[in-house]
N, CA, C and O atoms as a Tripos MOL2 file, in Angstrom:
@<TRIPOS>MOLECULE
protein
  248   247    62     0     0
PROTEIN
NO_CHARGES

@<TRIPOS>ATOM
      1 N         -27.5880   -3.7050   94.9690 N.3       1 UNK1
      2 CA        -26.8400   -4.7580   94.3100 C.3       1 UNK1
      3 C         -27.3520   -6.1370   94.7410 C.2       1 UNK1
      4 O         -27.3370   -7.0790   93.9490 O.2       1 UNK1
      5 N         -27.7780   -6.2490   95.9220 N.am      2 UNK2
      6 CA        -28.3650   -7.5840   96.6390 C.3       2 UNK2
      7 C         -29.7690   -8.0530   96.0020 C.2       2 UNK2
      8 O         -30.2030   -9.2050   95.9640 O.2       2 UNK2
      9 N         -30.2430   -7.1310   95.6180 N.am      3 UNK3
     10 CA        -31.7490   -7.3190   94.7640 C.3       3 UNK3
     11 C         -31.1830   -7.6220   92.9650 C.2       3 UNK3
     12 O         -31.5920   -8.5890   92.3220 O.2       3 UNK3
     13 N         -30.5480   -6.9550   92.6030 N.am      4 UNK4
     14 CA        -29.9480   -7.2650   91.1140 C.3       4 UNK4
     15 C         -29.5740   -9.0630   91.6990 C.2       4 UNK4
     16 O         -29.6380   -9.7390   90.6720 O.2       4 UNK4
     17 N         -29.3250   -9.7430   92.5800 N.am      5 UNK5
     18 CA        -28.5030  -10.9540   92.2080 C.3       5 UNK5
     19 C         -29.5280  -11.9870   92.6010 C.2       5 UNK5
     20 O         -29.4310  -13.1460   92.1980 O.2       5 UNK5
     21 N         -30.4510  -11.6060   93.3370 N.am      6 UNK6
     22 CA        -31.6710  -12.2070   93.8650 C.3       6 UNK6
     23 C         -32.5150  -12.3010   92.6400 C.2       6 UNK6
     24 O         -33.1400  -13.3370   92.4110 O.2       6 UNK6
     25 N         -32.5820  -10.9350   91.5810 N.am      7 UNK7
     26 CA        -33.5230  -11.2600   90.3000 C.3       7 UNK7
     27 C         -32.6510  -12.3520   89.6670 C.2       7 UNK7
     28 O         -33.1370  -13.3390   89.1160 O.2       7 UNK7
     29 N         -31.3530  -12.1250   89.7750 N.am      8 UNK8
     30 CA        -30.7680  -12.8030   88.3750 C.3       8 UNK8
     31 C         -30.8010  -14.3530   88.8870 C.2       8 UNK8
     32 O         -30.7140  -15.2900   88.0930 O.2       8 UNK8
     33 N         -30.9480  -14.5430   90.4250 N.am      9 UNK9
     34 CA        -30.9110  -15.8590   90.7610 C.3       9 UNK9
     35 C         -32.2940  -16.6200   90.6310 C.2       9 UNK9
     36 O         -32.4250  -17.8410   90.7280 O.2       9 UNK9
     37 N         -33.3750  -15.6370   90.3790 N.am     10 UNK10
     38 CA        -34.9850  -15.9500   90.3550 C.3      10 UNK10
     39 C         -35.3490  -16.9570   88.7090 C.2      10 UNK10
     40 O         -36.1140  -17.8890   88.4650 O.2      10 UNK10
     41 N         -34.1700  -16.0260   87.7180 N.am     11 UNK11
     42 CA        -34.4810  -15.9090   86.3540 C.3      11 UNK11
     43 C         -33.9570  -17.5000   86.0400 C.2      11 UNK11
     44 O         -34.2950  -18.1340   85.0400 O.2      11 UNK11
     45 N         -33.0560  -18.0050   87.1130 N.am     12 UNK12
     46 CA        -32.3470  -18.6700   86.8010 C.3      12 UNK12
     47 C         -33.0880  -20.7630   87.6020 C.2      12 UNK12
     48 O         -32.5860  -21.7370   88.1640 O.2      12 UNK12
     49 N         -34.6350  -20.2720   87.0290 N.am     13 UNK13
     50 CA        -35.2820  -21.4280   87.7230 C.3      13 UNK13
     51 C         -35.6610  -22.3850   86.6120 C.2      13 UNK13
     52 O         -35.3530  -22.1790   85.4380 O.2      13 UNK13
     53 N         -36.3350  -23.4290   87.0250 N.am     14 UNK14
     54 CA        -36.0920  -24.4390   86.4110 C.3      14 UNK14
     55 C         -37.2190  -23.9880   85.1050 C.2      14 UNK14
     56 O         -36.9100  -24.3640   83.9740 O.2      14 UNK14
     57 N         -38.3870  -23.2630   85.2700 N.am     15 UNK15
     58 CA        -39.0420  -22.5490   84.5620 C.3      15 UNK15
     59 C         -38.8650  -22.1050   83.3730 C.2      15 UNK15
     60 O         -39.3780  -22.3130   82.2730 O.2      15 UNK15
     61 N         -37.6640  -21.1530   83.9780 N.am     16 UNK16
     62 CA        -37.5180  -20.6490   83.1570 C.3      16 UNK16
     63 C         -36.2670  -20.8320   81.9390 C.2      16 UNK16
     64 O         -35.9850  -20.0200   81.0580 O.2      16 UNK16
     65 N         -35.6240  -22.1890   82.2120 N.am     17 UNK17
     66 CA        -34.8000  -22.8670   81.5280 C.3      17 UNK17
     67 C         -35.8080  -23.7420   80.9980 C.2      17 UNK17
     68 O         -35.2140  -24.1260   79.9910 O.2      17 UNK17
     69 N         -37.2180  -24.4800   80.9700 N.am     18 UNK18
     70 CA        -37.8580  -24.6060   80.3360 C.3      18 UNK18
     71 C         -38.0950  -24.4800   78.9690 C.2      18 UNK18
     72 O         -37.8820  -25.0360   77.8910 O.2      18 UNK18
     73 N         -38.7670  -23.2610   79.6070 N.am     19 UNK19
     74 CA        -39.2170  -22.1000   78.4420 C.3      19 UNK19
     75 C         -38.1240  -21.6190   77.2800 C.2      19 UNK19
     76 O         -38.3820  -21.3710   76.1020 O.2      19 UNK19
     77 N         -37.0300  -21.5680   77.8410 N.am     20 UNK20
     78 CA        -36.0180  -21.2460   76.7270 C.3      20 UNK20
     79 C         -35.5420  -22.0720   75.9870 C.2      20 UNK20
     80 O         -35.1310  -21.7600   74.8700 O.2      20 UNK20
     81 N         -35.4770  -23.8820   76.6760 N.am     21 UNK21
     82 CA        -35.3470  -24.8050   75.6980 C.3      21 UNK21
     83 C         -36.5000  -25.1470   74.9360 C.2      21 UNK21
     84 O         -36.2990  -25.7570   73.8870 O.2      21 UNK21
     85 N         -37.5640  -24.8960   75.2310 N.am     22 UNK22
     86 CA        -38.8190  -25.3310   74.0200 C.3      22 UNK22
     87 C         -38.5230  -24.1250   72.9700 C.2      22 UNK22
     88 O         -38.3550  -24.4920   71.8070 O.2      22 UNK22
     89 N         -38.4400  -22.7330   73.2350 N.am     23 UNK23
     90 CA        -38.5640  -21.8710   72.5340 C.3      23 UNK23
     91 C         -37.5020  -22.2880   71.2810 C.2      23 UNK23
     92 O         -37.8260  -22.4290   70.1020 O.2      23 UNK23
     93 N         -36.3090  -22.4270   71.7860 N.am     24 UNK24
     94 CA        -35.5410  -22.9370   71.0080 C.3      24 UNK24
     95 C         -35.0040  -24.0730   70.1860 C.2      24 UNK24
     96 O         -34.0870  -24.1040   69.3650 O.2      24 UNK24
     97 N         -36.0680  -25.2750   70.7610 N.am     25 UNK25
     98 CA        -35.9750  -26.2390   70.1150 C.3      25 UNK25
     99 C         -36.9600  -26.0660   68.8450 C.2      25 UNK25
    100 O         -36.6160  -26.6450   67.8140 O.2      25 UNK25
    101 N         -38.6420  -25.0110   68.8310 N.am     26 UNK26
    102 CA        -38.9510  -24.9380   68.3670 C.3      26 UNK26
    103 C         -38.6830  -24.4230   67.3130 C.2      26 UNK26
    104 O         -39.1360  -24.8670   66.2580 O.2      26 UNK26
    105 N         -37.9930  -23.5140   67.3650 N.am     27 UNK27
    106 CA        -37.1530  -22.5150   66.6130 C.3      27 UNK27
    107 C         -36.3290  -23.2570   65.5340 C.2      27 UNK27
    108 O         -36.6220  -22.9970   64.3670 O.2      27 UNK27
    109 N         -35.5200  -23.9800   65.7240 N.am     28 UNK28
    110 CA        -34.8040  -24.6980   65.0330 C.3      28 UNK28
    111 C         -35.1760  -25.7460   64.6440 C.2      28 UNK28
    112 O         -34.2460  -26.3650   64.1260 O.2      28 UNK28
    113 N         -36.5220  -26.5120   64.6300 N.am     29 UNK29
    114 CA        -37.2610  -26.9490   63.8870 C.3      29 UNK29
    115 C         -37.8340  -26.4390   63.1080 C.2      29 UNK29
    116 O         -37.9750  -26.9480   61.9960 O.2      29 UNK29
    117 N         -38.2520  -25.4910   63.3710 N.am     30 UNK30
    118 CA        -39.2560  -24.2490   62.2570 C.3      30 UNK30
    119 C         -37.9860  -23.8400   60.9420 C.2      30 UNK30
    120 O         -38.3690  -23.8920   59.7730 O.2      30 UNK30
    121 N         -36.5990  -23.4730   61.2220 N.am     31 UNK31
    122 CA        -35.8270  -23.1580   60.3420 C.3      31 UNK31
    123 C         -35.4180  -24.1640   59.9930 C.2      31 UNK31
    124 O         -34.4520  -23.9060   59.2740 O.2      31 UNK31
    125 N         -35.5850  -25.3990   60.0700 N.am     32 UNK32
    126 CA        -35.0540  -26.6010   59.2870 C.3      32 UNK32
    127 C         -35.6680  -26.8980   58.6110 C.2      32 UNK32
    128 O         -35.1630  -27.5950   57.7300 O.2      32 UNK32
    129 N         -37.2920  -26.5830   58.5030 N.am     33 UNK33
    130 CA        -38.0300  -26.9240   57.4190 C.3      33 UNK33
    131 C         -39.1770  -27.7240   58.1080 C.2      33 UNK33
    132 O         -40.3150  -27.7760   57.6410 O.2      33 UNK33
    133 N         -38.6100  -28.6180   59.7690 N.am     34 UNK34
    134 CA        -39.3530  -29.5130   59.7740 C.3      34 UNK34
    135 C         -40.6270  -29.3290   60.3740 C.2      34 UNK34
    136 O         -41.4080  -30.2650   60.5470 O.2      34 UNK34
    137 N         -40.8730  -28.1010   60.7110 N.am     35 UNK35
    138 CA        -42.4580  -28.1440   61.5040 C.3      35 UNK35
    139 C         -42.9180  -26.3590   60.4470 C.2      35 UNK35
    140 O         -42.1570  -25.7090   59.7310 O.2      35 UNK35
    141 N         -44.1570  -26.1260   60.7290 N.am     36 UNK36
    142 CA        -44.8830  -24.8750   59.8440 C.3      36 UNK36
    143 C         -44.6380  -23.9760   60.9480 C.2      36 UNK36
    144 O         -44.7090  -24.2900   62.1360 O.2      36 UNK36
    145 N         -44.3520  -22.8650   60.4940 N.am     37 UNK37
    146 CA        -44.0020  -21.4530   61.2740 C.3      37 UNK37
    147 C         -44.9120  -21.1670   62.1380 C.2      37 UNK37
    148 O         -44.7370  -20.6910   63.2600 O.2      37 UNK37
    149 N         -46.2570  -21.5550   61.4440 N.am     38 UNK38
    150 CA        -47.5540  -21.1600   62.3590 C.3      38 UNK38
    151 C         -47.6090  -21.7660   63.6270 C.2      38 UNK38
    152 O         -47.6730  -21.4250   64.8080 O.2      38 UNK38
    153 N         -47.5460  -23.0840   62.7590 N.am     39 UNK39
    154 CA        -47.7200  -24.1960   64.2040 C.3      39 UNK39
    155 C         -46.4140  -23.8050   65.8410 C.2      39 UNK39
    156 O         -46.6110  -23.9160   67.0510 O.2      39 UNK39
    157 N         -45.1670  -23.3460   65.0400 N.am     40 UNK40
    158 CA        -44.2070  -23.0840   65.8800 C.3      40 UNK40
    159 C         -44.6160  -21.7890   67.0980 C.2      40 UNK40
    160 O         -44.5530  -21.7940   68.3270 O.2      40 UNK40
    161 N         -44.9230  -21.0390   66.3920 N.am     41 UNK41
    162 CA        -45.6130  -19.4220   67.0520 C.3      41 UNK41
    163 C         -46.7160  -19.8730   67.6130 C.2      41 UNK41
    164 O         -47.0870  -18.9670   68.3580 O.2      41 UNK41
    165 N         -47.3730  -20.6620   67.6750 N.am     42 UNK42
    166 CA        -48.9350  -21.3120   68.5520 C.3      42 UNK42
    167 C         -48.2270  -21.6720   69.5450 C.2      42 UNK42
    168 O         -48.4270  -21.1520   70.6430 O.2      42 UNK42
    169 N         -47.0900  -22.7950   69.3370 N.am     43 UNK43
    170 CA        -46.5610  -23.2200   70.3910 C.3      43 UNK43
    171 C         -45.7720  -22.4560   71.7230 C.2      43 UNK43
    172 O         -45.8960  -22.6140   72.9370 O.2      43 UNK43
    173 N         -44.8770  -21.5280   70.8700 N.am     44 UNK44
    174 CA        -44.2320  -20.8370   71.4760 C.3      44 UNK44
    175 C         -45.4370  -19.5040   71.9740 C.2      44 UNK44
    176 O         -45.0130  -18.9510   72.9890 O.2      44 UNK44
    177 N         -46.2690  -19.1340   71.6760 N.am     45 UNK45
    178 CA        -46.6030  -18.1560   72.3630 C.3      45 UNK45
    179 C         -47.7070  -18.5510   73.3220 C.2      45 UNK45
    180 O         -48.2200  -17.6230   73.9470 O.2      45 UNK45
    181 N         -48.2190  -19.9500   73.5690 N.am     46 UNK46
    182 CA        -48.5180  -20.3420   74.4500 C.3      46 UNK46
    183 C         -47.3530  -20.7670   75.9730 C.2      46 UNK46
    184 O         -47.8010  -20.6350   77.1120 O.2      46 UNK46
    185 N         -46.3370  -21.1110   75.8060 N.am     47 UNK47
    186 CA        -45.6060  -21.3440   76.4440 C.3      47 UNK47
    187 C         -44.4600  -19.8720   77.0850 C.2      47 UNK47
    188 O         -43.7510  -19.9520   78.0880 O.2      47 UNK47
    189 N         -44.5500  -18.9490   76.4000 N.am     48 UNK48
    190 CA        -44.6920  -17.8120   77.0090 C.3      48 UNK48
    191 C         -45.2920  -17.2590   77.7460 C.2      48 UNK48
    192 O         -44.9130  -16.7070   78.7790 O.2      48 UNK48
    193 N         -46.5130  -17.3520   77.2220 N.am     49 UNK49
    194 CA        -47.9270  -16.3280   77.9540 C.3      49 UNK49
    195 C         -48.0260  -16.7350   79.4390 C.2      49 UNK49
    196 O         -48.1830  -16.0170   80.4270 O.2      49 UNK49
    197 N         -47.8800  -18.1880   79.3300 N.am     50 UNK50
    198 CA        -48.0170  -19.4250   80.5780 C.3      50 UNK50
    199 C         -46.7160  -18.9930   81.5250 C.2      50 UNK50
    200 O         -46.9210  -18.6590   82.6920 O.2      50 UNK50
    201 N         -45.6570  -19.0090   81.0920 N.am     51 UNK51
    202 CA        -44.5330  -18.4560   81.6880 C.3      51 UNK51
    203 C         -44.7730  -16.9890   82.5470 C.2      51 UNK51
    204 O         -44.6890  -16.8530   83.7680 O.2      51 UNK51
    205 N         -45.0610  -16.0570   81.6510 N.am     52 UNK52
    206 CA        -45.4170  -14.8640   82.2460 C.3      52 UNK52
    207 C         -46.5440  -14.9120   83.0180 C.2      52 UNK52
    208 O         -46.3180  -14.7290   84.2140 O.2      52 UNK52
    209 N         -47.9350  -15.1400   82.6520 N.am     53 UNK53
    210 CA        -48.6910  -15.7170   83.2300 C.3      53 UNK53
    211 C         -48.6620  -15.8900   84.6860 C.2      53 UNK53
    212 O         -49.2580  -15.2740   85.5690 O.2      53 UNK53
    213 N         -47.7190  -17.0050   84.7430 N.am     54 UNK54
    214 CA        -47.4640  -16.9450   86.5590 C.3      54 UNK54
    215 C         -46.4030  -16.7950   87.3610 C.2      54 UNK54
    216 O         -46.2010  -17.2180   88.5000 O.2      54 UNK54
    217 N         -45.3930  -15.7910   86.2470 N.am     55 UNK55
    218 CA        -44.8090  -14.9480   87.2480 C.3      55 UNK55
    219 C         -45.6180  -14.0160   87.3910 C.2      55 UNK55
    220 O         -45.5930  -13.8190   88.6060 O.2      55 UNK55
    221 N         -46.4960  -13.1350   86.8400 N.am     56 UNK56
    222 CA        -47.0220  -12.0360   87.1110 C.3      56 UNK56
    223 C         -47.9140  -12.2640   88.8140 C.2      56 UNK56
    224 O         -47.9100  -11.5260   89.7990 O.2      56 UNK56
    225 N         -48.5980  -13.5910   88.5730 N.am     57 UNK57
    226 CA        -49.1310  -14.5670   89.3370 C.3      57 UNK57
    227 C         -48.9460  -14.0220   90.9730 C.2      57 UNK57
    228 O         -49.7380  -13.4900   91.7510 O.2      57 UNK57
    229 N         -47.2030  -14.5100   91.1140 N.am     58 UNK58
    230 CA        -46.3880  -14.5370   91.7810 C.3      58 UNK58
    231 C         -46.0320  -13.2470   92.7040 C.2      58 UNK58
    232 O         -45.8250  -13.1680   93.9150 O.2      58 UNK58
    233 N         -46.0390  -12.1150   91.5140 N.am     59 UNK59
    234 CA        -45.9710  -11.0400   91.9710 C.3      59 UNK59
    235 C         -46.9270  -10.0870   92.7720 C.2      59 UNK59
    236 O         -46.7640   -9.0690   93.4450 O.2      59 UNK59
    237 N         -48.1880  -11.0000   92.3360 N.am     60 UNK60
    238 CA        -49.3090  -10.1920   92.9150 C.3      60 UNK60
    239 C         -50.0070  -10.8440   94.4390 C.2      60 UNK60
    240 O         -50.9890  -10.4480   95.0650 O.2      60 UNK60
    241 N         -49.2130  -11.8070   94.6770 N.am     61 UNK61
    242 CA        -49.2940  -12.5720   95.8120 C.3      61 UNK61
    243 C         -48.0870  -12.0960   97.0100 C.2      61 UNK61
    244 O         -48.3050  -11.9500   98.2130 O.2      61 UNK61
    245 N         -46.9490  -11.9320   96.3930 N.am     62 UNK62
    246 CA        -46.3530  -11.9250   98.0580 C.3      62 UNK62
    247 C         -45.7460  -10.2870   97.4090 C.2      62 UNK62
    248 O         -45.1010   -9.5340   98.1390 O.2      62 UNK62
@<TRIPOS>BOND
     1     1     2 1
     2     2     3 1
     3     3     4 2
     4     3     5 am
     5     5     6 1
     6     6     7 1
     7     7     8 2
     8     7     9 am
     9     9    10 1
    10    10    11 1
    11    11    12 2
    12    11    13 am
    13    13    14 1
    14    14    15 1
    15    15    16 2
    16    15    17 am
    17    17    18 1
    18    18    19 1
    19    19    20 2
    20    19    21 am
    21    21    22 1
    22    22    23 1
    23    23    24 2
    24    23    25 am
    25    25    26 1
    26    26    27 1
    27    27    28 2
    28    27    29 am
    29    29    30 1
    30    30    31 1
    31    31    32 2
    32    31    33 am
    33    33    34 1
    34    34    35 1
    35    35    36 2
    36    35    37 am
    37    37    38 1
    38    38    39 1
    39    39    40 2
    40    39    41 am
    41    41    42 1
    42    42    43 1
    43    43    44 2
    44    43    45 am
    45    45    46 1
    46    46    47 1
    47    47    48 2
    48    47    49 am
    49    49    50 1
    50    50    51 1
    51    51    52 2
    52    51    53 am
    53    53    54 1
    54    54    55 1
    55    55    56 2
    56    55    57 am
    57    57    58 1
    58    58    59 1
    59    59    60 2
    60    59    61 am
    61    61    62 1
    62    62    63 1
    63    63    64 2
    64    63    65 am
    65    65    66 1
    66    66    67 1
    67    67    68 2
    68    67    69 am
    69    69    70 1
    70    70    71 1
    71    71    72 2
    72    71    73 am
    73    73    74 1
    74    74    75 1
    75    75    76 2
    76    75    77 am
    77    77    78 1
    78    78    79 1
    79    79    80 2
    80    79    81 am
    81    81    82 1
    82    82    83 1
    83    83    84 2
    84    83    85 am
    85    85    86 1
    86    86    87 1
    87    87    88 2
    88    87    89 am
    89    89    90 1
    90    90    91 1
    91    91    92 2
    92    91    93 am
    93    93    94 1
    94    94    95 1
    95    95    96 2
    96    95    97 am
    97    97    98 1
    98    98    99 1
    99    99   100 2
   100    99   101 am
   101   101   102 1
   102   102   103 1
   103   103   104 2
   104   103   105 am
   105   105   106 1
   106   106   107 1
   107   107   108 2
   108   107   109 am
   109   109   110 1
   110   110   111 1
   111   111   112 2
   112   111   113 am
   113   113   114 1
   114   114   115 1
   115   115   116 2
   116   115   117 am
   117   117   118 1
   118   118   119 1
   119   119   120 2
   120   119   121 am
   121   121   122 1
   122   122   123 1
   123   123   124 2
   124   123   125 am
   125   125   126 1
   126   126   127 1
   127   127   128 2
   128   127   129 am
   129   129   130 1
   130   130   131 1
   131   131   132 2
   132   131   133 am
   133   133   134 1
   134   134   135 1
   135   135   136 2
   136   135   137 am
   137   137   138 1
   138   138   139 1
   139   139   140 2
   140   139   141 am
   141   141   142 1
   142   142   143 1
   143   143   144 2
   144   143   145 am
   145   145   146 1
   146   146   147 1
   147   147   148 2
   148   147   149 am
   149   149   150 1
   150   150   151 1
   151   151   152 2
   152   151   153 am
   153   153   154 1
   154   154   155 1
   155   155   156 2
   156   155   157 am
   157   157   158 1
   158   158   159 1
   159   159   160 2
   160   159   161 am
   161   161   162 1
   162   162   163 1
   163   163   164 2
   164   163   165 am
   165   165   166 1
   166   166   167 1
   167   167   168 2
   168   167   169 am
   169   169   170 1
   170   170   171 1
   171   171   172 2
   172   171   173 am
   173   173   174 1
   174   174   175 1
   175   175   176 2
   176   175   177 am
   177   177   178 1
   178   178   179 1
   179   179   180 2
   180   179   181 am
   181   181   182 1
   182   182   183 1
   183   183   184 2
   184   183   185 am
   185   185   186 1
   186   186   187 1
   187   187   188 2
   188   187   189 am
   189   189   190 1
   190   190   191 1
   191   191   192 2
   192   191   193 am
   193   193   194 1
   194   194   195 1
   195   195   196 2
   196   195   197 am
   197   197   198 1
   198   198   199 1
   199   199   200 2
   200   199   201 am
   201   201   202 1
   202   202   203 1
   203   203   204 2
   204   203   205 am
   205   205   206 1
   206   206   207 1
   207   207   208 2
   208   207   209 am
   209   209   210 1
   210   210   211 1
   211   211   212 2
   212   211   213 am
   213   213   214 1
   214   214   215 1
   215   215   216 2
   216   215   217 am
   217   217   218 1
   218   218   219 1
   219   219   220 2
   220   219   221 am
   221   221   222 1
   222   222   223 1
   223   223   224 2
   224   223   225 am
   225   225   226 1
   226   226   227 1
   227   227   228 2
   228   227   229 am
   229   229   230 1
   230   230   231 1
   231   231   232 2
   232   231   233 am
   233   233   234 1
   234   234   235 1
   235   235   236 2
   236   235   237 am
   237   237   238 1
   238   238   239 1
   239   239   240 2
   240   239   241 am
   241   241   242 1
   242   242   243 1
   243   243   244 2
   244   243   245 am
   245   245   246 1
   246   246   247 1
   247   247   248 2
@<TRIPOS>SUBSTRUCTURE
     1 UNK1         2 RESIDUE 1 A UNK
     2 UNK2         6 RESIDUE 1 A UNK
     3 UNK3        10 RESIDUE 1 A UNK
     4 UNK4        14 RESIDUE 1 A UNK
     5 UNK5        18 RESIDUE 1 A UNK
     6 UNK6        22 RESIDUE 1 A UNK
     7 UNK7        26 RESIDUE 1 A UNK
     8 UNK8        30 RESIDUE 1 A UNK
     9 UNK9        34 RESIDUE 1 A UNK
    10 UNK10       38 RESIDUE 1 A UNK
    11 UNK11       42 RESIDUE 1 A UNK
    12 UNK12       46 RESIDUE 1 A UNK
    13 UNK13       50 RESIDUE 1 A UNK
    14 UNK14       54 RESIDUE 1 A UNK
    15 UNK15       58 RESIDUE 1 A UNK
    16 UNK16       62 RESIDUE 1 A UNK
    17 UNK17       66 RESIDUE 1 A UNK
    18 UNK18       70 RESIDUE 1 A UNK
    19 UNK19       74 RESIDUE 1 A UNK
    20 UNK20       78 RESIDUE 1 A UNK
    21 UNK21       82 RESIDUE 1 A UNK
    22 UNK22       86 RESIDUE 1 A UNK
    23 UNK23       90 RESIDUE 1 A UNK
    24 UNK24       94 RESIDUE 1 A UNK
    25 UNK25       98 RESIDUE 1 A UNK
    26 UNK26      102 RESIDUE 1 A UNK
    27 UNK27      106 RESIDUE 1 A UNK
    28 UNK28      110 RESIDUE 1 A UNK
    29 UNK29      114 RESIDUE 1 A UNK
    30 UNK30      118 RESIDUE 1 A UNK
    31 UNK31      122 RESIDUE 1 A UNK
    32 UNK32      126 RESIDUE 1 A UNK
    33 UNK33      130 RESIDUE 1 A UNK
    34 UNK34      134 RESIDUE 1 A UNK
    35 UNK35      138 RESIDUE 1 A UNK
    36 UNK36      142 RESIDUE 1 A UNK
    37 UNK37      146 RESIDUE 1 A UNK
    38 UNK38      150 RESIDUE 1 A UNK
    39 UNK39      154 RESIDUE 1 A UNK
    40 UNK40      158 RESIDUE 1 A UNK
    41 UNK41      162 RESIDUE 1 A UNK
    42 UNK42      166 RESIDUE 1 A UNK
    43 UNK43      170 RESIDUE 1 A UNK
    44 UNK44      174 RESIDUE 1 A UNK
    45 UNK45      178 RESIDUE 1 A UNK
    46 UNK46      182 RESIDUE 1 A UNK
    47 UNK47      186 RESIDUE 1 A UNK
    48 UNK48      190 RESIDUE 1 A UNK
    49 UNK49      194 RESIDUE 1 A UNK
    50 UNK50      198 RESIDUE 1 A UNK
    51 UNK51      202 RESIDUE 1 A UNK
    52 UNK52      206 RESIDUE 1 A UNK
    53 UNK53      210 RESIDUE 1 A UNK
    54 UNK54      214 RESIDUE 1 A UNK
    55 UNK55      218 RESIDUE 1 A UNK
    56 UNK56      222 RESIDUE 1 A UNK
    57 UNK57      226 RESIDUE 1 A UNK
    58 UNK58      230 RESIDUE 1 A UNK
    59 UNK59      234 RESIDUE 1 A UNK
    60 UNK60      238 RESIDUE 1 A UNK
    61 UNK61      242 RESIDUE 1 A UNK
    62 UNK62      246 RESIDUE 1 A UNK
């Protein structure tokens, strides 16, 4: 149970509140009409990859 609250406290970094506000700001630009779907998914799946990217990073270090 001490490891479940340690992940959920990991998830809960500045990172990764980041990542969820671009994703979603993008998002709701893309459904408003105001930016191209493509351009949105370039964005967002760079800012993922980067996210994962270096947690994986992270993991392979300590």
């Amino acid at each position: 149970m001490e490891e479940f609250w340690k992940n959920l406290a990991a998830l809960v970094k500045v990172k990764t509140i980041v990542t969820l506000v671009v994703i979603g700001v993008f998002a709701a630009l893309a459904l408003g009409g105001r930016l191209q779907p493509d351009t949105v998914m370039t964005i967002v799946t760079m800012v993922v990859a980067f996210y994962f990217g270096t947690q994986s990073g992270r993991q392979n270090q300590g």
